[in-house]
C-alpha positions in Angstrom: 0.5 -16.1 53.2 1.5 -19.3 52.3 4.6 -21.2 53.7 4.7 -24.6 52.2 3.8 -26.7 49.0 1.6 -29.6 48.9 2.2 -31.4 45.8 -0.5 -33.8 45.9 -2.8 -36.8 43.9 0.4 -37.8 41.6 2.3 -40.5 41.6 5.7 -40.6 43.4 8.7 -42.2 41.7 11.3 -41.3 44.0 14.5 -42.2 42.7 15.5 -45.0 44.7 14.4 -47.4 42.2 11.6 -48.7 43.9 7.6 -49.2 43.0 6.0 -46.0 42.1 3.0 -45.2 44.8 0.4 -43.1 45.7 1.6 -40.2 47.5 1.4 -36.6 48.3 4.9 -34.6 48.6 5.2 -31.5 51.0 7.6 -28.9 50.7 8.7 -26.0 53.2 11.6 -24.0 52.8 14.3 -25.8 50.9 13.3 -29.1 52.2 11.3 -31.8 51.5 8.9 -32.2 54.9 6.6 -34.9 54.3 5.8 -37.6 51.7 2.8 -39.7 52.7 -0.6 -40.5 51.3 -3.2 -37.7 52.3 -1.1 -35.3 53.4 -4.1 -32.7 53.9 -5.5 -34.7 56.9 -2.2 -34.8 58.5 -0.4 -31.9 58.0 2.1 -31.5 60.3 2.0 -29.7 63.5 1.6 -25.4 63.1 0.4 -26.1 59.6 -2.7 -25.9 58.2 -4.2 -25.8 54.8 -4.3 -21.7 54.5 -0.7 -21.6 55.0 -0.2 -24.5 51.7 -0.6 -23.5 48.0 -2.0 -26.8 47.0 -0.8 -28.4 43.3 -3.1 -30.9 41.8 -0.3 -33.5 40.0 -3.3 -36.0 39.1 -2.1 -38.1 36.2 1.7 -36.6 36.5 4.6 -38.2 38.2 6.4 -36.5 41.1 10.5 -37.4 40.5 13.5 -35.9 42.2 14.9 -33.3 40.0 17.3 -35.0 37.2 20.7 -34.6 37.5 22.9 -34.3 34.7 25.6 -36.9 35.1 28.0 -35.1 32.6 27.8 -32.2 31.6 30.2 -28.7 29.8 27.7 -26.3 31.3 31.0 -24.4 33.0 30.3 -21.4 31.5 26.9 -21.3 30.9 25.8 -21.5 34.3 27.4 -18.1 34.6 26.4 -16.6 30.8 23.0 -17.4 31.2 22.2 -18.6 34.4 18.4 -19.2 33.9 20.0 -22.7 32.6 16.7 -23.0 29.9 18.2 -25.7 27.8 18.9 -27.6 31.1 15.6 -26.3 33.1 13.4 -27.5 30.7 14.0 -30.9 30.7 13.7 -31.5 34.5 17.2 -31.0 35.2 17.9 -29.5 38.7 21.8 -29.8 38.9 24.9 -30.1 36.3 28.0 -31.9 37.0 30.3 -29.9 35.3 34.2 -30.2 34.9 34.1 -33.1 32.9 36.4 -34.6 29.9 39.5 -33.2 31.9 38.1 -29.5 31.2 37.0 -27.2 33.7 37.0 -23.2 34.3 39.1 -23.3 37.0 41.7 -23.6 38.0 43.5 -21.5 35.3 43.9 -17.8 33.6 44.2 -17.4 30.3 42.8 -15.2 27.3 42.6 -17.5 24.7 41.0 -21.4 25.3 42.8 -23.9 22.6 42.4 -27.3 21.8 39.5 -29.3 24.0 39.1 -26.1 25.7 37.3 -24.6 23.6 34.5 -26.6 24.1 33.6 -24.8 27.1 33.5 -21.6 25.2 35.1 -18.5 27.1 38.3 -17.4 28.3 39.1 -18.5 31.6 39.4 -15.5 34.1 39.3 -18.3 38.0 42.9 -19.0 38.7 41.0 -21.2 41.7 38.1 -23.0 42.6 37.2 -20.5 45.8 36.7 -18.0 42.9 34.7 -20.0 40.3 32.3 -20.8 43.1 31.9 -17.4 44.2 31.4 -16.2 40.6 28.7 -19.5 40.7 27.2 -17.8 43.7 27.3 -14.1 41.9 25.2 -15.1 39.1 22.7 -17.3 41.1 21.7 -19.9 38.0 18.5 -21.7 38.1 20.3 -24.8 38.9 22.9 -26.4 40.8 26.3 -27.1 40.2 28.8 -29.8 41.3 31.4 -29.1 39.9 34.9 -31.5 38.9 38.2 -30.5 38.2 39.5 -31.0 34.7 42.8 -33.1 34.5 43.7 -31.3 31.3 43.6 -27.7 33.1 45.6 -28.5 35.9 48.1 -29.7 32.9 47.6 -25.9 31.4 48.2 -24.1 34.4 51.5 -26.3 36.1 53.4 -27.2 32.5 54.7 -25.4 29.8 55.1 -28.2 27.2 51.6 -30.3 26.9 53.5 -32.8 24.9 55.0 -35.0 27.7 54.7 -36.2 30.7 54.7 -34.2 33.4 57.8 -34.2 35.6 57.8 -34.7 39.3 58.1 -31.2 40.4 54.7 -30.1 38.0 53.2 -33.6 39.2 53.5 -31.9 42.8 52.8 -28.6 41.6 49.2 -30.1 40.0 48.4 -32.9 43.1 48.8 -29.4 45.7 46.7 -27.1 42.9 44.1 -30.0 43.1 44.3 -30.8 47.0 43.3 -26.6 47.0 40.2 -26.8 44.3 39.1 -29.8 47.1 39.0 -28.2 49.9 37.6 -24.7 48.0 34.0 -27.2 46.5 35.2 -29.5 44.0 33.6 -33.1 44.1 36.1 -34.6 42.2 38.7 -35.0 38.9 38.1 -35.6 35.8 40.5 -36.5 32.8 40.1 -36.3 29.0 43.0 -38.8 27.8 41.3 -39.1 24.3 42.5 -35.2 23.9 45.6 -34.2 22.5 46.7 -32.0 25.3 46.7 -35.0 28.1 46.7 -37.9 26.1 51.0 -37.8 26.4 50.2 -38.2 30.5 50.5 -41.6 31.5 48.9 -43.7 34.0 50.8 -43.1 36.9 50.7 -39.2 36.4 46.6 -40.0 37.1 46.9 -41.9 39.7 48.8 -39.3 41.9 46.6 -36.8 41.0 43.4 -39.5 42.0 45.4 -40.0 45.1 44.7 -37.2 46.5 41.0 -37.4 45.2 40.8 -40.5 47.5 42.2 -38.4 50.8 38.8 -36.0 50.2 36.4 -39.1 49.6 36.0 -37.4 45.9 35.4 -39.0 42.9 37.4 -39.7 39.5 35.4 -39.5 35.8 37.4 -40.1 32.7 36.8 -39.6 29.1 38.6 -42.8 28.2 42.4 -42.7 26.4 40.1 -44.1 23.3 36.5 -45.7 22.9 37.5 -47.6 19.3 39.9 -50.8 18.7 41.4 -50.2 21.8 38.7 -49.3 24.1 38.9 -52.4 26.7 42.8 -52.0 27.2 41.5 -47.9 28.2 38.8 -49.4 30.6 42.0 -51.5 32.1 44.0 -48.8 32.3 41.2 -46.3 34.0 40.2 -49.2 36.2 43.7 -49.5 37.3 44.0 -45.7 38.0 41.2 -45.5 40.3 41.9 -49.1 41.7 45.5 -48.0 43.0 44.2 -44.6 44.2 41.3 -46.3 46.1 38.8 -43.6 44.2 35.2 -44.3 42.7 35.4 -44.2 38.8 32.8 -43.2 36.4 33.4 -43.8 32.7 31.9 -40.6 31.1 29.7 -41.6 27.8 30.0 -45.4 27.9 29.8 -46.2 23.8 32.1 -48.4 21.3 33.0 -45.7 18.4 33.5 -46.1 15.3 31.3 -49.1 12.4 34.4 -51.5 12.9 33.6 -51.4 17.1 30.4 -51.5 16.8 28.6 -54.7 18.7 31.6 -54.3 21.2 29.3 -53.2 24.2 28.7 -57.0 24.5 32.8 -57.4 25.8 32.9 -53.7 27.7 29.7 -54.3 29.8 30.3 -57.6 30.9 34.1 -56.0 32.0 32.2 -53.2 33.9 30.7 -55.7 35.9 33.9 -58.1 36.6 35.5 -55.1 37.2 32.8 -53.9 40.0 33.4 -57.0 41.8 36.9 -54.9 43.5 35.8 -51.3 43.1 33.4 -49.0 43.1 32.2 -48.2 39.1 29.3 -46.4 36.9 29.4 -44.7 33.8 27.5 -41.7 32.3 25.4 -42.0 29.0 23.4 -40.1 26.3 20.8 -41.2 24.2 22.0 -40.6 20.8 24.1 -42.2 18.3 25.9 -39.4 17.7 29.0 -37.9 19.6 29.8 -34.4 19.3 33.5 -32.7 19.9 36.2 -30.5 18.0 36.3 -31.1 14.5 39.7 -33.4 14.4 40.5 -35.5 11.1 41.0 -38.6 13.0 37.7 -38.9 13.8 36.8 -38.7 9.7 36.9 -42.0 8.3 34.7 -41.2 4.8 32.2 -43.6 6.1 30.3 -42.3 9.0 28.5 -38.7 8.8 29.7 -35.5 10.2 27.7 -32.1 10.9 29.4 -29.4 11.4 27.8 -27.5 14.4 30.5 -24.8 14.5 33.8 -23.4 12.7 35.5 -20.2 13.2 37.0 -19.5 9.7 34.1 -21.0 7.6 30.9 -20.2 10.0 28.4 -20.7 6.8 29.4 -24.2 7.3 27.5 -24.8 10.4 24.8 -27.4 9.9 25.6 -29.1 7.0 27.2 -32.1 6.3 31.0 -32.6 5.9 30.5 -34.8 3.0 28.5 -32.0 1.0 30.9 -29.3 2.0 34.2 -31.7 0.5 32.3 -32.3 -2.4 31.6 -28.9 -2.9 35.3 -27.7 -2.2 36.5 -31.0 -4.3 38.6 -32.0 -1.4 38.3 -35.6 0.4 36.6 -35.2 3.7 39.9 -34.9 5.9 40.7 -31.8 4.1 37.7 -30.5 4.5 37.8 -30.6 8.0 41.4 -29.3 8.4 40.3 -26.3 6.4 37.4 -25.8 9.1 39.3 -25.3 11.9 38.9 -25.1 14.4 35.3 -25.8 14.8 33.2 -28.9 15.9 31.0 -31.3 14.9 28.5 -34.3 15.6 30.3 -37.3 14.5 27.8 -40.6 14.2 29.9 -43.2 15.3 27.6 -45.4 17.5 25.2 -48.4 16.8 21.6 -47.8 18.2 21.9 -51.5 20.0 24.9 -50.5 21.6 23.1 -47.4 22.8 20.1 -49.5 23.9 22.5 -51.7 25.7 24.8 -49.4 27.6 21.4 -47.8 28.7 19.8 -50.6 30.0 23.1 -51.1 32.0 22.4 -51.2 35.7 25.4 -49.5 36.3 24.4 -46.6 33.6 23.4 -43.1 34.6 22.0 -40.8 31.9 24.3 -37.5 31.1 23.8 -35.1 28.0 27.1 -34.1 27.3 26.0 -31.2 25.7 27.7 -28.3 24.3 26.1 -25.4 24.8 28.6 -22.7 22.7 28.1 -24.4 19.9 26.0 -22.7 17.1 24.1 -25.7 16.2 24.7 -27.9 19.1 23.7 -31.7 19.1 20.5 -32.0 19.8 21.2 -33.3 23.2 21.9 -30.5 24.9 18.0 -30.0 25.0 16.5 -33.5 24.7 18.3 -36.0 26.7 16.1 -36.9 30.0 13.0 -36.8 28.2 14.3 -38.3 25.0 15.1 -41.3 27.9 11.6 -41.1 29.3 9.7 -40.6 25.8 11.8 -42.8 23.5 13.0 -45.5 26.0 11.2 -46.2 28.9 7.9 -45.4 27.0 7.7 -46.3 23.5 10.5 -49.6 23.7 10.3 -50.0 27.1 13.9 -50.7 27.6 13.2 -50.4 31.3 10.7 -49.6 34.0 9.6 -45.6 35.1 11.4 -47.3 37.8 14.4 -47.6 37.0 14.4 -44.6 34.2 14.3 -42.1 37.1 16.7 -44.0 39.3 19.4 -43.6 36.3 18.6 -39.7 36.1 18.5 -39.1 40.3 19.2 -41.4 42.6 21.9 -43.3 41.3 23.5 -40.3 39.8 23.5 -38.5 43.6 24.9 -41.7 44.9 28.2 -42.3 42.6 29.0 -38.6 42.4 28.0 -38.1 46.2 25.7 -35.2 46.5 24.2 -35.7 50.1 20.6 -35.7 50.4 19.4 -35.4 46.7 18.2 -37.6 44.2 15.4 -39.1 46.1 11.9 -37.8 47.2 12.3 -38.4 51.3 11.6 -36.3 53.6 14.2 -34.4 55.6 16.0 -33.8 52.0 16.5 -30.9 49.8 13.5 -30.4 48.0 15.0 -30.8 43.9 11.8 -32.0 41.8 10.3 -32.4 38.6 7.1 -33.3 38.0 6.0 -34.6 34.4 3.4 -36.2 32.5 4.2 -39.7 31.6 2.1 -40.3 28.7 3.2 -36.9 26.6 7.4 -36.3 27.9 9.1 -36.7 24.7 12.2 -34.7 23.0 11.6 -32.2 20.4 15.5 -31.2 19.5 16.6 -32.5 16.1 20.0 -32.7 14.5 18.1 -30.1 11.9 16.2 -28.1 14.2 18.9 -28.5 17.7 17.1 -25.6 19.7 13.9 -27.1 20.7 12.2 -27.3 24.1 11.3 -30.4 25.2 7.2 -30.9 26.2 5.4 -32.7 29.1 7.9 -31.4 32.1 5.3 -30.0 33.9 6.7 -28.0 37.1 10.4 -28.1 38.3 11.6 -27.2 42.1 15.1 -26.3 43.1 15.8 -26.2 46.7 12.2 -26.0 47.3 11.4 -22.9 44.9 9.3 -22.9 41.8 11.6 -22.7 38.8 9.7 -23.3 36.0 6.1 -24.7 35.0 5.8 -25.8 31.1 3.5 -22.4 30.6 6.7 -20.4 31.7 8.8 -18.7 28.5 12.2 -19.2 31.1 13.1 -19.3 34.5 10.7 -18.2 37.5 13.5 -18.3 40.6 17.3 -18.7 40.6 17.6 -21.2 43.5 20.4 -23.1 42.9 24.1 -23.1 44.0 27.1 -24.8 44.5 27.0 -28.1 45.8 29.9 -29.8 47.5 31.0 -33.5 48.6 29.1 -33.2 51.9 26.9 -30.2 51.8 24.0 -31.5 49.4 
């Protein structure tokens, strides 16, 4: 019977950002044991080869699993746990929580507003239950989840509209301290959305204050990414600054054809600004953004597809601009009659893409949303879309440094112990790919496409998925907290 995994003859990028090399990877339980060259020669002591199932990797790269930076996968991970969307592209943990939205902590029938991006009532009036529930349905994947700004705000106020006063500040800073101490790694707010943009800065601040006492970290969706964008990179700078917490800017992009070029001000902030504080930010590899259909976001110039709405569902994956010339409305009205629904709204420039990726400080994160009907092709594409399209057609970057911004880095700033790299010692989350075929197959037309050239992935040392496999092989995953890995 065999006890361990030798992974050998491929070539080992292991997430630190280093030179690829020549190595052989051996797993045994959930661990990662040994990672040297001939490995069969020098197994280690009470092993030998009859107790290995050897895996030939020539001409494929051995990674650490990918993890996605940011994440709506909330719901999913317990609606269909065998994560495929996710699985197939490598990925081997979600952050999830992000945008200010997350499952927990909060009870209600029906989600409004923002939340109904992460598609299902909310039944996890705390964290301790949501991770239990996690544990329950045993998902392919693992999850690291962050509490959502905008929840806390849902289950401490009545009236969204303001600020919130003292006594529901408290109320929200001792739901949060709770959700800390129950698994969450963090907070995240979504001040772009209606229900917590009327919080201001200081509200934040206490919240990220207690964020700082558990060593957590803060992620915010930005107050705005258009005309305004570098006073809401102040202002989020600030918040995490005072609190003394590590900030992430979730999907790093200047919105909108009158912003676009801006990436040439916000990146060269990012790094004055991580001159005093600790700072990263998330990105996907698209030029589209995808959200809930709101009007403000229609200007008549830039296309939107419709990937969902609930009283006009034969609208979903076609263009707003056919559907208001259809209906003889302008485009605004067309999109207040689709409510509520969501869409993929093209407000980036490729170069600011190509910029923001090349970032040193960038990590790669889908943001997909996987209730929608026809969801933005990210939410199956992204990692290889960055290996196929980036690192190896342009070449924006090294292998190197592709895989650093999908593991290592990604473990570091959201501080998931012992993950991200290929060492020994640590948990054994892999995927191993082909370099000359990984590529993205998901289209805005055709969303639901698996992704080809992942070749085998491993979550906590068990064999998920191999690129023969229809779905999931094992359910290894679980919940991963701020010191448990």
């Amino acid at each position: 019977m065999t006890t361990a995994t030798l992974l050998e003859h491929g070539r080992v990028v292991d997430g630190s950002g280093e030179p690829a090399r020549a190595d052989d990877v051996l797993l045994q339980g959930e661990r990662i044991i040994a990672v040297a060259p001939n490995l069969r020669t020098q197994l280690p002591a009470g092993l030998s080869m009859s107790d290995v199932e050897a895996v030939d990797c020539r001409g494929l790269v051995v990674a650490p699993g990918f993890i996605d930076a940011h994440t709506h996968d909330d719901a999913i991970v317990l609606d269909a746990p065998e994560m495929t969307p996710k699985l197939t592209q490598g990925i081997t943990t979600v952050v999830t929580g992000n945008c200010g939205l997350s499952l927990a902590p909060y009870v209600v029938d029906e989600p409004q507003g923002a939340l109904t991006l992460l598609g299902r009532s909310f039944r996890f009036a705390s964290m301790a239950a949501y991770v239990q529930a996690v544990a329950q349905a045993q998902p392919a994947l693992n999850v690291a989840p962050l509490v959502g700004h905008t929840t806390l705000r849902h289950a401490c106020m009545g009236d969204l509209s303001l600020p919130a006063s003292e006594a529901q500040l408290q109320a929200m800073c001792a739901l949060l301290e709770r959700c800390l101490t129950e698994g969450a790694i963090g907070l995240s707010s979504g001040l772009f959305y209606a229900e917590a943009m009327p919080a201001p800065a200081s509200e934040v601040t206490a919240l990220a204050r207690v964020v700082a006492r558990h060593r957590g970290v803060y992620a915010t969706h930005l107050r705005t990414e258009m005309a305004d964008i570098l006073d809401a990179m102040h202002e989020a700078s600030d918040t995490a600054f005072a609190a003394g917490v590590p900030l992430i800017l979730s999907h790093h992009k200047c919105a909108g054809p009158a912003n676009w070029g801006r990436t040439r001000q916000t990146l060269p902030l990012i790094d004055r600004l991580a001159e005093r504080q600790e700072i990263a930010m998330d990105v996907y590899p698209y030029v589209a953004g995808s959200t809930v259909l709101r009007e403000d976001l229609v200007d008549g110039v830039i296309d939107v597809l419709i990937s969902w709405s609930a009283p006009h569902p034969e609208a979903t994956g076609r263009l707003l601009s056919a559907i208001a010339g259809e209906w003889g409305v302008t485009q605004r009205e067309a999109c207040l009659r689709l409510k509520p629904g969501g869409a993929c709204y093209f407000q980036m420039h490729e170069d600011d893409v190509r910029r923001v990726l090349s970032h040193a400080r960038s990590m790669v994160g889908s943001d997909g949303l996987p209730h929608d009907r026809h969801p933005h092709p990210r939410l199956w594409g992204t990692f290889p879309r960055v290996l196929g399209r980036y690192w190896r057609e342009q070449r924006l970057f090294t292998l190197e440094q592709a895989v650093h911004k999908m593991t290592g880095l990604t473990a570091r700033h959201f501080r998931l112990d012992q993950r991200g790299e290929v060492c020994a010692g640590w948990f054994a989350d892999l995927a191993v790919f082909d370099p000359a075929r990984v590529h993205d197959l998901a289209t805005y037309e055709q969303p639901l496409q698996r992704s080809v050239g992942i070749e085998q992935v491993y979550v906590n040392g068990q064999l998920a998925l191999t690129a023969s496999d229809a779905s999931c092989r094992q359910r290894a995953g679980r919940v991963l907290g701020r010191t448990n890995g």
